[in-house]
Biopython code that builds the backbone (N, CA, C, O; Angstrom):
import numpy as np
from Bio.PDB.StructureBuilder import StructureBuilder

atoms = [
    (1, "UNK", "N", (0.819, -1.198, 0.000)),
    (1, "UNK", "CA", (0.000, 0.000, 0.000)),
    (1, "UNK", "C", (0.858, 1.255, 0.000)),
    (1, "UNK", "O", (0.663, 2.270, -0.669)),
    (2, "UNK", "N", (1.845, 1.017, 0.865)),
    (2, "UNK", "CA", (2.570, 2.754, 0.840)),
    (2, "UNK", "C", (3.487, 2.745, -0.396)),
    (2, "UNK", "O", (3.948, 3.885, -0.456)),
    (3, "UNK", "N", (4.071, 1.862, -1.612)),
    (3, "UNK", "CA", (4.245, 1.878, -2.742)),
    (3, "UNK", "C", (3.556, 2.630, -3.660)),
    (3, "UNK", "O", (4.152, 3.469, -4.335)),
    (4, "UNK", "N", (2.027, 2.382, -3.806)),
    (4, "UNK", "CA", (0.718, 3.091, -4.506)),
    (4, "UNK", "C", (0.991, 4.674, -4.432)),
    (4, "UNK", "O", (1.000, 5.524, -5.322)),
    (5, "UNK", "N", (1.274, 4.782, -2.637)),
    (5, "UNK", "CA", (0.742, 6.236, -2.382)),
    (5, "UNK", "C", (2.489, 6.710, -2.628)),
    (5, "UNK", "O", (2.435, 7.937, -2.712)),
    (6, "UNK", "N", (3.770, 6.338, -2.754)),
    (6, "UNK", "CA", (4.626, 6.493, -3.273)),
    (6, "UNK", "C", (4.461, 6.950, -4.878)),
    (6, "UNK", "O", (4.431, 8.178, -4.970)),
    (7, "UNK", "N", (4.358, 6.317, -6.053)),
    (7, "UNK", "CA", (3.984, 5.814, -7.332)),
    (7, "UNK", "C", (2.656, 7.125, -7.602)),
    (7, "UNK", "O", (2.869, 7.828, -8.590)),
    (8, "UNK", "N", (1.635, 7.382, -6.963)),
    (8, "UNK", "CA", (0.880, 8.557, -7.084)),
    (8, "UNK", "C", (1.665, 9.760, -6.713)),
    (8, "UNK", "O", (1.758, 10.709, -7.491)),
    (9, "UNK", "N", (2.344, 9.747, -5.314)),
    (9, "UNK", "CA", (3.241, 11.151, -5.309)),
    (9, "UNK", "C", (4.152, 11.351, -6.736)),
    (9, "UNK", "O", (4.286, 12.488, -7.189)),
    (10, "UNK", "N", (4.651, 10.407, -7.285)),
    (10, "UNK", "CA", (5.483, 10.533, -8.263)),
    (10, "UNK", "C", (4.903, 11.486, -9.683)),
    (10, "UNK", "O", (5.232, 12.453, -10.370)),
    (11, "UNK", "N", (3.688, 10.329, -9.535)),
    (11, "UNK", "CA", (3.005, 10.926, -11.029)),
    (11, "UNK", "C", (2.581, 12.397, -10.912)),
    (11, "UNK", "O", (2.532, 13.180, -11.861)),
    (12, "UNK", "N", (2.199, 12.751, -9.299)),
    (12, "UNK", "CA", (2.188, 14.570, -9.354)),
    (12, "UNK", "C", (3.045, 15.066, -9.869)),
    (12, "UNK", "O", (3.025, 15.631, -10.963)),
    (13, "UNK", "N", (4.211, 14.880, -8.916)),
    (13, "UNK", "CA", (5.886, 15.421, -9.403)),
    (13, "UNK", "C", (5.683, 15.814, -10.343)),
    (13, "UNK", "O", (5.769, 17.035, -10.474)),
    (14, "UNK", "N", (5.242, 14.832, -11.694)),
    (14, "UNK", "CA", (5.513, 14.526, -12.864)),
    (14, "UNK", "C", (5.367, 16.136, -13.991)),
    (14, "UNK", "O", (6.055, 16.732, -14.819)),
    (15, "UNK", "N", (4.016, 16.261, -13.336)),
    (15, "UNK", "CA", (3.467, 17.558, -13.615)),
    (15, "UNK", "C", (3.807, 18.920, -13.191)),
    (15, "UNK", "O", (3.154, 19.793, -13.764)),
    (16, "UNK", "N", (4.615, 19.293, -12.383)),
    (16, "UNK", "CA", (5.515, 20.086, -12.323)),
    (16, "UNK", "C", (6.816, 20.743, -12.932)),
    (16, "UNK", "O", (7.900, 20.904, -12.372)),
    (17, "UNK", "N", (6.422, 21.100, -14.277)),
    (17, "UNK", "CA", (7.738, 21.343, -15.059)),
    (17, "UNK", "C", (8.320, 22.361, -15.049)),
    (17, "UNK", "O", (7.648, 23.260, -14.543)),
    (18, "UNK", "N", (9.574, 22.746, -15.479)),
    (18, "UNK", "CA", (10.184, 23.816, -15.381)),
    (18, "UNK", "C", (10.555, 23.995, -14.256)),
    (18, "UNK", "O", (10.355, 25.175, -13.968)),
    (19, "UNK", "N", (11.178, 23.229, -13.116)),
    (19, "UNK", "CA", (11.656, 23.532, -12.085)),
    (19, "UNK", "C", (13.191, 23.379, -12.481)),
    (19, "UNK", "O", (13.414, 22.211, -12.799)),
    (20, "UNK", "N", (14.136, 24.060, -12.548)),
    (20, "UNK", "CA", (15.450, 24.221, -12.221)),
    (20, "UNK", "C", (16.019, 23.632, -10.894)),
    (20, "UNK", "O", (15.715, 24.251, -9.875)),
    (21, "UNK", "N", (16.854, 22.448, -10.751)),
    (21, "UNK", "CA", (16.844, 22.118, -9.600)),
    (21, "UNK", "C", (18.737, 22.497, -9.336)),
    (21, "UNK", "O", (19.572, 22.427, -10.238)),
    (22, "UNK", "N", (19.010, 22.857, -7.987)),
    (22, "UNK", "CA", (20.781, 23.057, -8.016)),
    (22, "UNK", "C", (21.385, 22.247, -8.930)),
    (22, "UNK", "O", (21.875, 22.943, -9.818)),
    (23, "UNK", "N", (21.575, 21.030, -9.113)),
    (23, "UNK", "CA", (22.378, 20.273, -9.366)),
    (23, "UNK", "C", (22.161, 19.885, -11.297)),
    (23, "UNK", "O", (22.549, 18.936, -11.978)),
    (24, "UNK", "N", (21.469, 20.979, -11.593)),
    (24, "UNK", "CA", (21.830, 20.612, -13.028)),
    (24, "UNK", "C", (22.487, 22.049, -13.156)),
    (24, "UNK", "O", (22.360, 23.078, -12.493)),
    (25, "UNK", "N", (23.355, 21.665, -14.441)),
    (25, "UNK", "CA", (23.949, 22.457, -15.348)),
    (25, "UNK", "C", (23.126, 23.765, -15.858)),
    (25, "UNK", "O", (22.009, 23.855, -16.368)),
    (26, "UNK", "N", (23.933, 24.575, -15.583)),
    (26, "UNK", "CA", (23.374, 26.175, -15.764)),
    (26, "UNK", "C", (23.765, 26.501, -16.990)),
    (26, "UNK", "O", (23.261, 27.591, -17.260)),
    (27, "UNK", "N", (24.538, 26.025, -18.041)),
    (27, "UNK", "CA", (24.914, 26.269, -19.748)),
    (27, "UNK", "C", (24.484, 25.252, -20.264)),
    (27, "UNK", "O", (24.726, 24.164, -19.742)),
    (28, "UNK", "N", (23.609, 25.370, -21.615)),
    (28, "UNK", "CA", (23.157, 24.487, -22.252)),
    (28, "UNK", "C", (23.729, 22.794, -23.295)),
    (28, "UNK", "O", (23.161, 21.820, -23.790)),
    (29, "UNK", "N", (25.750, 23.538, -23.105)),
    (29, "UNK", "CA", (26.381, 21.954, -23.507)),
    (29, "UNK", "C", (25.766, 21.145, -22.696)),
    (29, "UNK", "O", (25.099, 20.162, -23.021)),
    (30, "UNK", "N", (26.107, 21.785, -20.974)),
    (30, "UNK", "CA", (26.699, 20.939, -20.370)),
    (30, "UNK", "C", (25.511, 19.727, -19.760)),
    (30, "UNK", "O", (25.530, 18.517, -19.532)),
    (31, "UNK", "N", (24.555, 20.800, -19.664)),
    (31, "UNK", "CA", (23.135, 19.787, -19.805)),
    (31, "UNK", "C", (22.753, 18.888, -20.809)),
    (31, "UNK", "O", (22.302, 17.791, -20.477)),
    (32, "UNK", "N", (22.860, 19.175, -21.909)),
    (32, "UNK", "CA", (22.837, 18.467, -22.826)),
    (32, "UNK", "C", (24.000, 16.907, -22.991)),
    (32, "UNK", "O", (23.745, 16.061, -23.847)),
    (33, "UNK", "N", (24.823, 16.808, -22.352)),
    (33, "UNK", "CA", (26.306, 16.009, -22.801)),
    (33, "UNK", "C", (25.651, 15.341, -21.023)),
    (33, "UNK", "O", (25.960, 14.150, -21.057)),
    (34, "UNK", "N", (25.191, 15.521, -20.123)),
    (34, "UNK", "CA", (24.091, 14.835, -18.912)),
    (34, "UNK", "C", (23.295, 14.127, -19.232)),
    (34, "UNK", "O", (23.324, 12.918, -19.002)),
    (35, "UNK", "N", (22.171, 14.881, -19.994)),
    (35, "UNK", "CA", (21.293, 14.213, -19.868)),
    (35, "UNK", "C", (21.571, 12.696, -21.158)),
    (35, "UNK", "O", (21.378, 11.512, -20.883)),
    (36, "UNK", "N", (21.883, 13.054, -22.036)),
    (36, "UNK", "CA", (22.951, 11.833, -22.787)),
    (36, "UNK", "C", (23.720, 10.859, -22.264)),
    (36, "UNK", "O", (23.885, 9.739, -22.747)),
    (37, "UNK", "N", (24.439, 11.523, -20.747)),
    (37, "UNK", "CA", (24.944, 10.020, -20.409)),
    (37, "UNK", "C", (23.735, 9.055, -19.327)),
    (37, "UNK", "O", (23.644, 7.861, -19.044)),
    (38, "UNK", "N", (23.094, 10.051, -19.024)),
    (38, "UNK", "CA", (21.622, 9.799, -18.497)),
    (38, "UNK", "C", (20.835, 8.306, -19.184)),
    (38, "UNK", "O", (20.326, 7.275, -18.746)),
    (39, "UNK", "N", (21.071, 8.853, -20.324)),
    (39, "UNK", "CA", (19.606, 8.187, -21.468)),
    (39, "UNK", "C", (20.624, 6.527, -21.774)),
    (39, "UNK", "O", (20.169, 5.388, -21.880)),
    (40, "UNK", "N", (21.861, 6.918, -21.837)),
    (40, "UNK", "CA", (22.544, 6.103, -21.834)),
    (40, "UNK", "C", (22.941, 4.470, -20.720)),
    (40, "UNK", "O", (23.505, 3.393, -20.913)),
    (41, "UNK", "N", (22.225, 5.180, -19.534)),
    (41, "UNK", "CA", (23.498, 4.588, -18.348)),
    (41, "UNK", "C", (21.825, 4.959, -17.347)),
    (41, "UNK", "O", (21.433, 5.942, -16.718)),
    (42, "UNK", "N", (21.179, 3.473, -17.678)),
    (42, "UNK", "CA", (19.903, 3.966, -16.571)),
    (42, "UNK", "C", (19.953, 1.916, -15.880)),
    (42, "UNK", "O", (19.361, 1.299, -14.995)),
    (43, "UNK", "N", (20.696, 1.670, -16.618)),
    (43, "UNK", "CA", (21.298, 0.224, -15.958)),
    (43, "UNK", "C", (19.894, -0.744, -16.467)),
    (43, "UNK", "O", (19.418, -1.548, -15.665)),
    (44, "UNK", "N", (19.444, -0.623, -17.515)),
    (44, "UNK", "CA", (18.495, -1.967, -18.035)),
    (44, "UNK", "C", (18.956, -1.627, -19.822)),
    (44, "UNK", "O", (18.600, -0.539, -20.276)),
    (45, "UNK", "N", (19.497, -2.303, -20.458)),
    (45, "UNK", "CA", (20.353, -2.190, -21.445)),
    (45, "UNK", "C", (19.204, -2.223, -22.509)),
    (45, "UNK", "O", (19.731, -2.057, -23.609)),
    (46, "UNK", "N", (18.059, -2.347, -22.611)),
    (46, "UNK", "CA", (17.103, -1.952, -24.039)),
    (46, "UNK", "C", (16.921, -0.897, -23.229)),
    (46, "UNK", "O", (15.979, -0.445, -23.879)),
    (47, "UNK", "N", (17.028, -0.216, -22.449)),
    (47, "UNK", "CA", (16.363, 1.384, -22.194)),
    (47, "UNK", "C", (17.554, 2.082, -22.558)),
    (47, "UNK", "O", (17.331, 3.272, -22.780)),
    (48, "UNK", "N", (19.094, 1.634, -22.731)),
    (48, "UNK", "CA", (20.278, 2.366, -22.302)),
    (48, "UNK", "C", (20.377, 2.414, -24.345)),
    (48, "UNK", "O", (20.631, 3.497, -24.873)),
    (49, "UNK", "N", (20.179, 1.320, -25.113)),
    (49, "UNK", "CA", (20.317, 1.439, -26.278)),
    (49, "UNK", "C", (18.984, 2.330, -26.430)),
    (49, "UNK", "O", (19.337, 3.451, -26.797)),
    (50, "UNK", "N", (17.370, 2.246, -26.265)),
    (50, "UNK", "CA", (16.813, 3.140, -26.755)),
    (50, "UNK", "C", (16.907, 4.306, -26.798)),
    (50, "UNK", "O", (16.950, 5.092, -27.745)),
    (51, "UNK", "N", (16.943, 4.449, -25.596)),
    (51, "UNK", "CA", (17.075, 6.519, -25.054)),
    (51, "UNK", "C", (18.323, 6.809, -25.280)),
    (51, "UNK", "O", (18.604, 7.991, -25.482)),
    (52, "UNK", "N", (19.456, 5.713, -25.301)),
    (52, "UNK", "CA", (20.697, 6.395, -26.117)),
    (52, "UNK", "C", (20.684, 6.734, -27.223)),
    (52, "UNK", "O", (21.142, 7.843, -27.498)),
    (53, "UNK", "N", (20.148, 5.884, -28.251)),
    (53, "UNK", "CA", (20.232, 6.557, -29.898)),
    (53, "UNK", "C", (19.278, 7.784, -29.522)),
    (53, "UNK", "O", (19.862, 8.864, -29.605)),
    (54, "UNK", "N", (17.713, 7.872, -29.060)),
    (54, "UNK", "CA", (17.343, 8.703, -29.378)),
    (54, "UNK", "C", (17.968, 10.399, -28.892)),
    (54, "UNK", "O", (17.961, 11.534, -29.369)),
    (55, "UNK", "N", (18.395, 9.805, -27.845)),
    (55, "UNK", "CA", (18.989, 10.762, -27.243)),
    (55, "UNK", "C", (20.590, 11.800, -28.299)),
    (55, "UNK", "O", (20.718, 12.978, -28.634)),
    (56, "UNK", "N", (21.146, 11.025, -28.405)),
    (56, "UNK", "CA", (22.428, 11.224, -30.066)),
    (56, "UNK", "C", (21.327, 12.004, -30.996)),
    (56, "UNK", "O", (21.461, 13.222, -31.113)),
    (57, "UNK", "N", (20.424, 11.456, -31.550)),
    (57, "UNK", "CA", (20.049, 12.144, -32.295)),
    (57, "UNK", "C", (19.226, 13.852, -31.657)),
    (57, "UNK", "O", (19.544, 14.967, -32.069)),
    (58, "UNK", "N", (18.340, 13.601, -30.776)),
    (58, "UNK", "CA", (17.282, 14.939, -30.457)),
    (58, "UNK", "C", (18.009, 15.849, -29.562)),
    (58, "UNK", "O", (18.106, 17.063, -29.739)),
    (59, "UNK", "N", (18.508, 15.188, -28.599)),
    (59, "UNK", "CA", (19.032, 16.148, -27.662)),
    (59, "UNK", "C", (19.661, 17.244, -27.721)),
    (59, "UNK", "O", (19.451, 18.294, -27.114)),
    (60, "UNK", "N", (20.876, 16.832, -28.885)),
    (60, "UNK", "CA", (21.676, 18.377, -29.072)),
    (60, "UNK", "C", (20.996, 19.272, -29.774)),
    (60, "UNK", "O", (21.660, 20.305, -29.685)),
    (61, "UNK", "N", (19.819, 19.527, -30.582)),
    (61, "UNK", "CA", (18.929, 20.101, -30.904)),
    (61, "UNK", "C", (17.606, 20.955, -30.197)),
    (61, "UNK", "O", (16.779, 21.790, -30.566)),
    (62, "UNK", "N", (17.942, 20.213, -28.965)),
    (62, "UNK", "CA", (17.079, 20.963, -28.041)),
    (62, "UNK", "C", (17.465, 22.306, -27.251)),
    (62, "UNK", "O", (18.618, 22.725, -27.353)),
    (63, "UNK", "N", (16.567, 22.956, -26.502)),
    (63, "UNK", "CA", (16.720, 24.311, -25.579)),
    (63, "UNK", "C", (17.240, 23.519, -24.272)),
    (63, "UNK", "O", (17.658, 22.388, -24.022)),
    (64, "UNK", "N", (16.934, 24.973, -23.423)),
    (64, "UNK", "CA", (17.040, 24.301, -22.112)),
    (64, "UNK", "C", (16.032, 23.880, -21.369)),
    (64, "UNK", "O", (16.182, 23.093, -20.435)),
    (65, "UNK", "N", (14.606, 24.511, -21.827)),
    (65, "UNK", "CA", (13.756, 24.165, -21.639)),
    (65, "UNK", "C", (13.362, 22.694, -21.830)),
    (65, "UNK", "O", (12.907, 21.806, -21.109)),
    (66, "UNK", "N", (13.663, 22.796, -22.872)),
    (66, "UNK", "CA", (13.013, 21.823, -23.781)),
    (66, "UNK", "C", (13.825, 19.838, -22.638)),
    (66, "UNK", "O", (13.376, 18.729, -22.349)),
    (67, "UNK", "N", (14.719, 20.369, -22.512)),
    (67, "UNK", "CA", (16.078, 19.337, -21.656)),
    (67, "UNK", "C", (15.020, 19.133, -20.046)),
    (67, "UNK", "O", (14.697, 18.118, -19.429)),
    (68, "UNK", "N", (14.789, 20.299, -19.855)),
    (68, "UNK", "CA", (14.280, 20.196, -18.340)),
    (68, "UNK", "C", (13.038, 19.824, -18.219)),
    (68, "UNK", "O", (12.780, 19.632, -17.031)),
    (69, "UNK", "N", (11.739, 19.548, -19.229)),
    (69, "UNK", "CA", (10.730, 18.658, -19.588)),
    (69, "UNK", "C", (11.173, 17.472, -19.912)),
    (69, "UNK", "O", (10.485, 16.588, -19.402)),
    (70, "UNK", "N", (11.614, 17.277, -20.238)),
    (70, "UNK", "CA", (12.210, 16.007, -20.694)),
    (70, "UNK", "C", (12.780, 15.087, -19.499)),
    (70, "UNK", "O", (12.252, 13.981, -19.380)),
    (71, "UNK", "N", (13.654, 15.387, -18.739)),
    (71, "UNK", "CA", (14.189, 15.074, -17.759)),
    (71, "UNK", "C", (13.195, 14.815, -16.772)),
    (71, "UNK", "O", (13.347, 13.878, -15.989)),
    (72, "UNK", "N", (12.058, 15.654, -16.726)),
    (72, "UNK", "CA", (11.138, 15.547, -15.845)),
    (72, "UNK", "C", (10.186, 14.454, -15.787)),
    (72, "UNK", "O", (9.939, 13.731, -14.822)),
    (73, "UNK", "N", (9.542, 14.427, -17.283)),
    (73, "UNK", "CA", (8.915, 13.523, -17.743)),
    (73, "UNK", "C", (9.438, 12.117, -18.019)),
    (73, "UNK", "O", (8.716, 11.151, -17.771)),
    (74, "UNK", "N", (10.663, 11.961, -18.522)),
    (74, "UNK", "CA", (11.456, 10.622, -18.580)),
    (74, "UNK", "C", (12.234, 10.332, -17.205)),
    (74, "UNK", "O", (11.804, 9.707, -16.236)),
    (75, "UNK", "N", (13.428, 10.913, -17.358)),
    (75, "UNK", "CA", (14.509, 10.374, -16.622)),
    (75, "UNK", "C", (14.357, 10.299, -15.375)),
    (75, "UNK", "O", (15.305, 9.757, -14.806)),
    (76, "UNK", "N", (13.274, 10.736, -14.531)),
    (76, "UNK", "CA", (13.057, 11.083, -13.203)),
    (76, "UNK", "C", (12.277, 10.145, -12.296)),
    (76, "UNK", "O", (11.978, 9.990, -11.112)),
    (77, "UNK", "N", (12.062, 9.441, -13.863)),
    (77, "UNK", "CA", (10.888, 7.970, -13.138)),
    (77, "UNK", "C", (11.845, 6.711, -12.832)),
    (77, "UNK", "O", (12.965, 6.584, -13.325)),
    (78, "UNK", "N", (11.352, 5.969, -12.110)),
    (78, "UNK", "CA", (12.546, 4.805, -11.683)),
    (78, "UNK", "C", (12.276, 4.444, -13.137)),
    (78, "UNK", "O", (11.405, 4.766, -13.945)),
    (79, "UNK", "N", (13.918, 3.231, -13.185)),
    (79, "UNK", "CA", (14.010, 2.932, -14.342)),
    (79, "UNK", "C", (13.035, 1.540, -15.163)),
    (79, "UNK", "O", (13.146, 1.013, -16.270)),
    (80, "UNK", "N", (12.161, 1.326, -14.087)),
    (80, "UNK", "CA", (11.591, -0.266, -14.248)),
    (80, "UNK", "C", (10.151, 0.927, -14.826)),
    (80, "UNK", "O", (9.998, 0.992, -16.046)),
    (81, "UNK", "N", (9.546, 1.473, -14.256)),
    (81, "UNK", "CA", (8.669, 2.275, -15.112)),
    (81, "UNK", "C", (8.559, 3.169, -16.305)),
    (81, "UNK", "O", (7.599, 3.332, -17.058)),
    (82, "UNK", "N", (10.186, 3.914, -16.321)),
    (82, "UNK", "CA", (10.200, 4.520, -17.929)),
    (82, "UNK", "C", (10.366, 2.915, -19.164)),
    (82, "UNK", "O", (10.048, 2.783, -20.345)),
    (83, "UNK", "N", (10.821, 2.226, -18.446)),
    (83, "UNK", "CA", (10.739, 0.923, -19.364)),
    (83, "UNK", "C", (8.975, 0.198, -19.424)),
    (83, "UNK", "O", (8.775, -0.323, -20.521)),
    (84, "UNK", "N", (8.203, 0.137, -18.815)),
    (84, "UNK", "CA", (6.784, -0.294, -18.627)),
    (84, "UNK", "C", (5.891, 1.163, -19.672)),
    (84, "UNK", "O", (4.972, 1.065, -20.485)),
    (85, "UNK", "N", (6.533, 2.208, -19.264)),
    (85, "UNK", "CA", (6.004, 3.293, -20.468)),
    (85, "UNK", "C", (6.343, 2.921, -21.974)),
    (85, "UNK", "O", (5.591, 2.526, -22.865)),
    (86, "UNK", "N", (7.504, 3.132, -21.983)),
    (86, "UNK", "CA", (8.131, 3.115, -23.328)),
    (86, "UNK", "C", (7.531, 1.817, -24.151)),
    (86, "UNK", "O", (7.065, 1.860, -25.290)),
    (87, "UNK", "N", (7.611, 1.055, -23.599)),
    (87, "UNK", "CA", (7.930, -0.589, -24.228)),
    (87, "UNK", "C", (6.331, -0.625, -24.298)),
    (87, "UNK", "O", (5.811, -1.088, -25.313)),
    (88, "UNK", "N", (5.660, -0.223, -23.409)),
    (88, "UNK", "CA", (3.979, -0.197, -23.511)),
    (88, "UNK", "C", (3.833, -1.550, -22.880)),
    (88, "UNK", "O", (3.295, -2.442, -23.536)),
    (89, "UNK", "N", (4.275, -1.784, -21.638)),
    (89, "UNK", "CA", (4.421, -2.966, -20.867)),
    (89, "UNK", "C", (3.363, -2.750, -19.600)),
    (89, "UNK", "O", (3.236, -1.638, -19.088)),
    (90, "UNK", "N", (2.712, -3.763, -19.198)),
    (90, "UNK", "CA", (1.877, -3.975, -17.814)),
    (90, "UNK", "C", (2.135, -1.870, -17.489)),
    (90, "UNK", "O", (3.058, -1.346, -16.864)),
    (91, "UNK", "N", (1.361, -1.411, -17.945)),
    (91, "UNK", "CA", (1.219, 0.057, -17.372)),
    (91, "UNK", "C", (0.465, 0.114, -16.475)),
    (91, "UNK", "O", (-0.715, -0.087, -16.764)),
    (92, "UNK", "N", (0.876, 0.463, -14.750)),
    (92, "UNK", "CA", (0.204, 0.755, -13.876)),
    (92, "UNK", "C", (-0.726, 2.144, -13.876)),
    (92, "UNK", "O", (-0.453, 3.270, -14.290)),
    (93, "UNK", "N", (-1.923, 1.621, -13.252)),
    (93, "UNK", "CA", (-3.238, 3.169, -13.038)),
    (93, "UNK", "C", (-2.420, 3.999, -12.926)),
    (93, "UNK", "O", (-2.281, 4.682, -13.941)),
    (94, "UNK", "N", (-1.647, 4.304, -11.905)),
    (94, "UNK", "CA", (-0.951, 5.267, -11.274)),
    (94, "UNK", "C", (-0.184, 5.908, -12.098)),
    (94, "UNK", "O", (0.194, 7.001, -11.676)),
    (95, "UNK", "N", (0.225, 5.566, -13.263)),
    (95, "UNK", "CA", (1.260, 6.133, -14.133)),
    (95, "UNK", "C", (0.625, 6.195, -16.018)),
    (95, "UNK", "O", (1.246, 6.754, -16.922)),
    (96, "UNK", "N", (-0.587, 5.533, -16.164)),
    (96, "UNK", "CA", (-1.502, 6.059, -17.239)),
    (96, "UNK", "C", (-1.710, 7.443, -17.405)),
    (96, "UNK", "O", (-2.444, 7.803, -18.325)),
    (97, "UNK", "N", (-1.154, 8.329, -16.623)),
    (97, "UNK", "CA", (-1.378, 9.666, -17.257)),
    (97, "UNK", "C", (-0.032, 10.118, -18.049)),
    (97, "UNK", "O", (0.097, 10.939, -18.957)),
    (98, "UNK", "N", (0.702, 9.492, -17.549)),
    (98, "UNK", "CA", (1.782, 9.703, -18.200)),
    (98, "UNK", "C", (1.988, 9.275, -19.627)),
    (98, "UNK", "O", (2.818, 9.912, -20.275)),
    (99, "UNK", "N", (1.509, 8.535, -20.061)),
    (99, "UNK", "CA", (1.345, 7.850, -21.299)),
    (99, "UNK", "C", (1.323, 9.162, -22.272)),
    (99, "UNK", "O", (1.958, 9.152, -23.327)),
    (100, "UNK", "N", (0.709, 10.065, -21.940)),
    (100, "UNK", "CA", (0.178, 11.461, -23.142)),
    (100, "UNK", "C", (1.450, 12.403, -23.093)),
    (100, "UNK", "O", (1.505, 13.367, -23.857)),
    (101, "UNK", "N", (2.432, 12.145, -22.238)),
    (101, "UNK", "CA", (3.188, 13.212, -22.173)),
    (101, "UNK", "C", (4.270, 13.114, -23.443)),
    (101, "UNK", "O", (4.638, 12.076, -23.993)),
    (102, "UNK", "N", (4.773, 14.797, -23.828)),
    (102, "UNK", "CA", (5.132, 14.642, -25.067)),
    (102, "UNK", "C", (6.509, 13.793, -25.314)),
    (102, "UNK", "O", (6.623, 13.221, -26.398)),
    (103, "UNK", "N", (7.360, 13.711, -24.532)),
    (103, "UNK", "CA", (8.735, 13.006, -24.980)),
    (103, "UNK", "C", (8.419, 11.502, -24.767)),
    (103, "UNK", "O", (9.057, 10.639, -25.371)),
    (104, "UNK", "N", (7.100, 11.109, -23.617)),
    (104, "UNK", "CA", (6.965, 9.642, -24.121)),
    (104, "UNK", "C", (6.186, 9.195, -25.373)),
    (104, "UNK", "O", (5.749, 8.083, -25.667)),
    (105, "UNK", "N", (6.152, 9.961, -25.801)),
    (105, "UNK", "CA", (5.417, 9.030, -27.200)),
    (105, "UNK", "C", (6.211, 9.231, -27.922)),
    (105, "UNK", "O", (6.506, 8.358, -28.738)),
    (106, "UNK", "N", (6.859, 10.442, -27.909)),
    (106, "UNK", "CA", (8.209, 10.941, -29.359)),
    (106, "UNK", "C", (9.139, 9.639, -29.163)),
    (106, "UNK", "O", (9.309, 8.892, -30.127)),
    (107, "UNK", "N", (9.855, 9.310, -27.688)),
    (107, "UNK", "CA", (10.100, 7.950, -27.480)),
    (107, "UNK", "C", (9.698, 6.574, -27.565)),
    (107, "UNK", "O", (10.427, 5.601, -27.760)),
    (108, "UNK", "N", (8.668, 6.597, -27.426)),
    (108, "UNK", "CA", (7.969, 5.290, -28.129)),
    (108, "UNK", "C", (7.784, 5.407, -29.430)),
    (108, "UNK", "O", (7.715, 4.251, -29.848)),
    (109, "UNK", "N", (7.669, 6.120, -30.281)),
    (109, "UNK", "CA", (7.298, 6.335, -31.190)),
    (109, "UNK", "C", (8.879, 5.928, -32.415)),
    (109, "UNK", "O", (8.966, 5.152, -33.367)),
    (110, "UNK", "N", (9.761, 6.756, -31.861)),
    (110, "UNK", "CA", (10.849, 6.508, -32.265)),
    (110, "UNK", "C", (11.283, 5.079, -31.704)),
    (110, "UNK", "O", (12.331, 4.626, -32.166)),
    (111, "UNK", "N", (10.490, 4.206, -30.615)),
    (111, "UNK", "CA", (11.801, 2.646, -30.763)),
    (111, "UNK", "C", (10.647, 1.941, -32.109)),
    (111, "UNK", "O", (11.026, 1.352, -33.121)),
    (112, "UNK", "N", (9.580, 2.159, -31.815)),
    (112, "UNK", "CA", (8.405, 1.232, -32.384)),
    (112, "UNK", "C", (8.747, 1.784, -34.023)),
    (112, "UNK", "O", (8.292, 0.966, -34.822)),
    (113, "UNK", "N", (9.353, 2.828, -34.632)),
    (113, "UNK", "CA", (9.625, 2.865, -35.991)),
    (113, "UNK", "C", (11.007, 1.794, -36.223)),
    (113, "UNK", "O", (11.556, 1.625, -37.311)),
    (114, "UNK", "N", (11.289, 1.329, -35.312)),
    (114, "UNK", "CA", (12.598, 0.413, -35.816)),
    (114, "UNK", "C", (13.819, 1.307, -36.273)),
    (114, "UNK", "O", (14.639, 0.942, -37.116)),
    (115, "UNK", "N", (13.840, 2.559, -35.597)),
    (115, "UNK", "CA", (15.265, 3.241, -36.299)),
    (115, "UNK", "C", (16.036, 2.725, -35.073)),
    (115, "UNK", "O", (16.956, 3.538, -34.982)),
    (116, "UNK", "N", (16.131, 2.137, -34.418)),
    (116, "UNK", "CA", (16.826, 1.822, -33.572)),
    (116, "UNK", "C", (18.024, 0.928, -33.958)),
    (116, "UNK", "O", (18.815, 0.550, -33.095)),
]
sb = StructureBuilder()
sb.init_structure("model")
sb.init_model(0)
sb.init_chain("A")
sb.init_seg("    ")
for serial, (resi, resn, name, xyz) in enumerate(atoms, 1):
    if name == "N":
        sb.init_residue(resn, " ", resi, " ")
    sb.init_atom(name, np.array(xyz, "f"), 0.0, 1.0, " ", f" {name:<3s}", serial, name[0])
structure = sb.get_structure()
């Protein structure tokens, strides 16, 4: 039970964007060349090859904005749930809202075209 009410605090979080937190990068390389080893290095190796290519390709193209939605919406979720999103696996209630958000579908969207 206190998992659930864990897993619901999360999905609020979720919705809170644009928070600047200390510990990211205040110039836009350096965030960018993060959140890449991020997408890379989340320790379940089809999430580390997906969000790595996609990541090579979109990321350096992005703002800072654009990095700090992203981060929010992906990277911030444990890694057994951005994999249950992405992959479109056993999706818990608690995290079905997340499904609409924009970098998870650009991510699903991009493994399910096979450019991977």
């Amino acid at each position: 039970m206190a998992s659930k009410n864990f897993i619901s605090k999360r999905v609020a979080e979720q919705f809170t964007k644009n928070i600047i937190l200390p510990n990211r990068p205040k110039d836009l390389y350096s965030y960018q060349k993060m959140l890449m080893h991020r997408c890379t290095n989340l320790g379940m190796k089809e999430l580390d090859i997906i969000l790595g290519r996609w990541s090579q390709e979109f990321v350096p193209k992005m703002n800072y904005e654009e990095l700090n939605q992203m981060e929010s919406e992906i990277l911030d979720l444990d890694t057994i749930d951005i994999y249950n999103l992405l992959l479109q696996v056993k999706v818990a209630e608690e995290l079905k809202p997340l499904e609409q958000l924009k970098y998870v579908q650009e991510i699903r969207n991009y493994a399910l075209k096979g450019l991977i």
